[in-house]
C-alpha positions as CSV (number, residue, x, y, z in Angstrom):
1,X,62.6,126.0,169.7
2,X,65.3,126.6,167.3
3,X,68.0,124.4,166.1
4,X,69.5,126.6,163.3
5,X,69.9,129.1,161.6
6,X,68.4,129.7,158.3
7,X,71.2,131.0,156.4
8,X,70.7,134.9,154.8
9,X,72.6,133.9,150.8
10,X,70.9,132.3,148.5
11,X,71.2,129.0,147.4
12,X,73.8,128.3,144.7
13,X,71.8,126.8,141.2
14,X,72.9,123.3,140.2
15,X,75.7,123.8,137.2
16,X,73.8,123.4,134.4
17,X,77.2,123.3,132.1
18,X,78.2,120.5,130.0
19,X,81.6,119.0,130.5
20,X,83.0,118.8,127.0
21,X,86.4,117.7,127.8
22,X,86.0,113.7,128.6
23,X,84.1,113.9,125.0
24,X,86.5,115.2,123.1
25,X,89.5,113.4,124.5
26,X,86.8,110.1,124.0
27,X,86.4,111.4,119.9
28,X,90.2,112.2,119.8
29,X,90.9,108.3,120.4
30,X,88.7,107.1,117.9
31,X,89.8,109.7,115.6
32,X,93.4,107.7,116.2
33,X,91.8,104.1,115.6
34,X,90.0,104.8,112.5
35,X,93.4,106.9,111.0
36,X,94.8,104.2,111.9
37,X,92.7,101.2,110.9
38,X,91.2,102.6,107.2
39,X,94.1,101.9,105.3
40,X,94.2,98.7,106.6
41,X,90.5,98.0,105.1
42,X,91.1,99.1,101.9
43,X,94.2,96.9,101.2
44,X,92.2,94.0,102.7
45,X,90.4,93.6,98.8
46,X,90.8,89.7,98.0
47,X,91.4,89.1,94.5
48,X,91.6,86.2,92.5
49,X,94.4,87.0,90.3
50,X,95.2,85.3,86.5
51,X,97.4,82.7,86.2
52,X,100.2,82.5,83.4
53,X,102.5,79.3,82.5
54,X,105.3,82.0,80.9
55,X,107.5,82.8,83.3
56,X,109.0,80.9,86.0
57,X,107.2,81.4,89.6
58,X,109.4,83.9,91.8
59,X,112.3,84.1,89.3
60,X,113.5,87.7,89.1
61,X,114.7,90.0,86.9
62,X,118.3,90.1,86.0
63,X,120.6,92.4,87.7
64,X,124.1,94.1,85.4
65,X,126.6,96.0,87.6
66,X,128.4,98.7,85.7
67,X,131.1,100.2,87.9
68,X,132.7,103.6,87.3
69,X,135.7,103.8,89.6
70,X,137.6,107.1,90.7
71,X,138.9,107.5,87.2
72,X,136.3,107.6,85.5
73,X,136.6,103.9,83.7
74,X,133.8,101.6,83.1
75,X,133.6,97.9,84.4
76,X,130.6,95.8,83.4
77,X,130.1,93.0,86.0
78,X,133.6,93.5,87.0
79,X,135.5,93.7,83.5
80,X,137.0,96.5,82.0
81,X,134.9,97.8,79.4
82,X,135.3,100.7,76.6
83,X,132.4,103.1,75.5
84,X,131.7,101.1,72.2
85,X,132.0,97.6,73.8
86,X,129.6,99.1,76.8
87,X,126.9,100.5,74.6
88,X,126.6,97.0,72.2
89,X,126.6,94.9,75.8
90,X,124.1,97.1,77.2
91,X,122.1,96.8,73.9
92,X,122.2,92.8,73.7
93,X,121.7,92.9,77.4
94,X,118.2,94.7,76.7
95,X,117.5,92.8,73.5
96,X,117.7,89.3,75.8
97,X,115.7,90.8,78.2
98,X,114.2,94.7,78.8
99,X,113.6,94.1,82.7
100,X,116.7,93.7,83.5
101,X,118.1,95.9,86.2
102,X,121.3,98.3,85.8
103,X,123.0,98.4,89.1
104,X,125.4,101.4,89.2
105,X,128.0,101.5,91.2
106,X,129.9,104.9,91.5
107,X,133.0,106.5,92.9
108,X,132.2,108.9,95.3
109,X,134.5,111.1,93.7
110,X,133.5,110.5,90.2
111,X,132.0,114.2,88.6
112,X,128.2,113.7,88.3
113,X,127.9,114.1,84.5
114,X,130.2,110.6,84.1
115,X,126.9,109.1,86.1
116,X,124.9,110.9,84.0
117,X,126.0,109.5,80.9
118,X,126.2,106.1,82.5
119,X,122.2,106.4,82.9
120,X,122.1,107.6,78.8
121,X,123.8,104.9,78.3
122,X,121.8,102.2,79.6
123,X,118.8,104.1,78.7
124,X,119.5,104.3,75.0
125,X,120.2,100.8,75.1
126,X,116.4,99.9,75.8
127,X,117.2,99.4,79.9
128,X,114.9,101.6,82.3
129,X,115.5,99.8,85.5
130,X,118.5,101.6,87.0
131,X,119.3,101.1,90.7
132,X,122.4,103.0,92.6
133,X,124.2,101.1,94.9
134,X,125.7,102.8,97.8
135,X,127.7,101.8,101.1
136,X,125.7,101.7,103.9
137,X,127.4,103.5,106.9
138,X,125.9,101.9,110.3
139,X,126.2,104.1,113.8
């Protein structure tokens, strides 16, 4: 007696390929975590750093404004100021003390070589630290 019939094609093999696409979505996320997390190790170093009694704690450096408006004048913390007069402020300024910052404040109209020689300026007088102030526009 017969219940069936024995099929005439041939079995189909088991799939004997690997899946590689769960792995390498699995290696692309910890990829991401260790990008991520290495340069947070490295900046984790705990130092004991030296102490000093010569400055004051959190006192910092001096800022000068030197303005050159539209016409091309100077104005050192908001007072007119000629060439001469700027260079031997700018000079005692960095005598007192050479960290002091140079905030420069320019016309947007002002030619760039009158900014330029601002920065020769200040940089002949013995101050490096030159920041440029500039109006923030927001949306």
């Amino acid at each position: 007696m017969a219940f069936g019939r024995l099929s005439s094609r041939p079995v189909d093999a088991p799939m004997s390929d690997i899946n590689v696409t769960p792995l390498v979505d699995v290696m692309l996320v910890l990829l991401v975590i260790f990008i991520l997390t290495a340069p947070l190790m490295t900046s984790a170093i705990r130092l004991d750093l030296p102490q000093s009694e010569g400055g004051e704690p959190g006192a910092a450096p001096q800022a000068v404004v030197l303005v050159v408006d539209a016409q091309g004048r100077w104005f050192l913390n908001d007072q007119p100021i000629a060439e001469n007069a700027l260079r031997e402020q700018l000079a005692k300024t960095a005598r007192r003390n050479p960290l002091t910052e140079l905030e420069l404040r320019a016309d947007a109209s002002v030619p760039y070589g009158r900014v330029v020689e601002a920065m020769g300026l200040a940089q002949k007088a013995g101050l490096s630290r030159i920041g440029f102030v500039a109006e923030v526009v927001s949306p």
